[in-house]
N, C-alpha and C positions, 0 to 999 in steps of 0.2 A: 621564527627569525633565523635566517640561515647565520654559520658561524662564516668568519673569514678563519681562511686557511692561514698558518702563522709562513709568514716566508722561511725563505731557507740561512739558517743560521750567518753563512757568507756573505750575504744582502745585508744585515742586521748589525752585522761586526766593519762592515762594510761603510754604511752609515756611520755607525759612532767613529771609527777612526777618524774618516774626514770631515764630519764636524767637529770635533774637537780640535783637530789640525789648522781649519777654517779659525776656530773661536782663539784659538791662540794665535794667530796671526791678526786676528782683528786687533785683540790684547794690546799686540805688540806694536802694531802699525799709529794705533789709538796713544801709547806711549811716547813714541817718538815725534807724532805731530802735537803734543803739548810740550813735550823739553823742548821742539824745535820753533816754535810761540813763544817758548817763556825768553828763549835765548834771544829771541829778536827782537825782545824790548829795550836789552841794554848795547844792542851792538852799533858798531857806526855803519854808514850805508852802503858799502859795497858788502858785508858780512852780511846784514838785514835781508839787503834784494837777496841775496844767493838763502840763507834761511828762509826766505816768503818763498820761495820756489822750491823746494824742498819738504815745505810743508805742505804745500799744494800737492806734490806729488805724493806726499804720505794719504793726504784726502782722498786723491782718485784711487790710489793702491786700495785704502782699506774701503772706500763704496763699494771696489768692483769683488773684494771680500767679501762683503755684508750681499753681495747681487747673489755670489757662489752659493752662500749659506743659504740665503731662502732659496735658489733654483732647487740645492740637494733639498733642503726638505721638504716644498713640493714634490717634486718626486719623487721622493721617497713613501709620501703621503700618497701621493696619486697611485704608484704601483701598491701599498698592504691594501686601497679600498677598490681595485679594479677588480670586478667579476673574472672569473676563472672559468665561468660554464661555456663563452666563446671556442675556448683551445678544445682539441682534441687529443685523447690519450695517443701514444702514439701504441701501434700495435704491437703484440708481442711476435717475434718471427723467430721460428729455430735454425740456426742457418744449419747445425750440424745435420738436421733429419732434410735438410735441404738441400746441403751436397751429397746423404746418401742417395738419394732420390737419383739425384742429375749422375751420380758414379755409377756404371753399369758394369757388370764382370761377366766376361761371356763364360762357354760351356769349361773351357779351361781352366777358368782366374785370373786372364789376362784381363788388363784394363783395356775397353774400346777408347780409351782416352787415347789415340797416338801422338797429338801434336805433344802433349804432356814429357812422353818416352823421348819424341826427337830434342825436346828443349834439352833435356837432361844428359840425353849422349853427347850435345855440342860442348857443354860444360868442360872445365878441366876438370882431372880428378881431386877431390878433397875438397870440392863445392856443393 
C-alpha cells in the first residue's frame, strides 16, 4: 500500500483557519436569521416585511457559507488523496559551478567579460 505523502504544514494550518472562520460565520449568520424570525412574529407590517427580507438575506449569506465550507473541504480532500508520481522533481542545478564555467580569465586575470567592465565604468562612483 503506498503511503500518502503528509502535505506541507501551511496547506494544513491553512485549512483549519478557514474552516473554522467558515463555521463561525455559519454560527453567526444561523443566529441572526432566528432572532430575525422570532422578531417578526410580533412586529407590525412595515417592521415584518423589512425583517422577512433580512432573514432571507441571512439565508442566502449563510447557504453560500455552508457552499464555501464543503468546496474547501473537497479540496482540501481532493489535494492530501491526489497521486504525487505525475510531477516531476525538479532538478538540482549549481548555478555557482555554472557561472564559473561561463567566467573565463584570460592569460593575465583579466575577465573576457567586457560589456561587464563598460557597464561599471558608465556607473557613477559609490555604485
Amino acid at each position: 500500500m503506498e503511503e500518502i505523502e503528509k502535505p506541507k504544514p501551511n496547506a494544513a494550518v491553512r485549512f483549519v483557519v478557514l474552516s473554522v472562520a467558515l463555521i463561525v460565520m455559519i454560527v453567526v449568520l444561523g443566529v441572526l436569521l432566528l432572532v430575525s424570525l422570532a422578531a417578526a412574529e410580533d412586529a407590525d407590517t412595515h417592521t415584518r416585511s423589512y425583517l422577512a427580507r433580512m432573514a432571507w438575506l441571512f439565508l442566502i449569506m449563510l447557504l453560500l457559507t455552508v457552499l464555501c465550507l464543503f468546496w474547501l473541504s473537497i479540496r482540501y480532500v481532493i489535494s492530501r488523496t491526489r497521486t504525487r508520481a505525475d510531477r516531476q522533481e525538479t532538478p538540482y542545478v549549481n548555478a555557482w559551478a555554472m557561472a564559473g564555467q561561463r567566467f573565463k580569465l584570460d592569460e593575465q586575470g583579466d575577465s573576457e567579460d567586457k560589456e561587464d567592465e563598460q557597464d561599471d565604468s558608465q556607473q557613477p562612483p559609490g555604485q
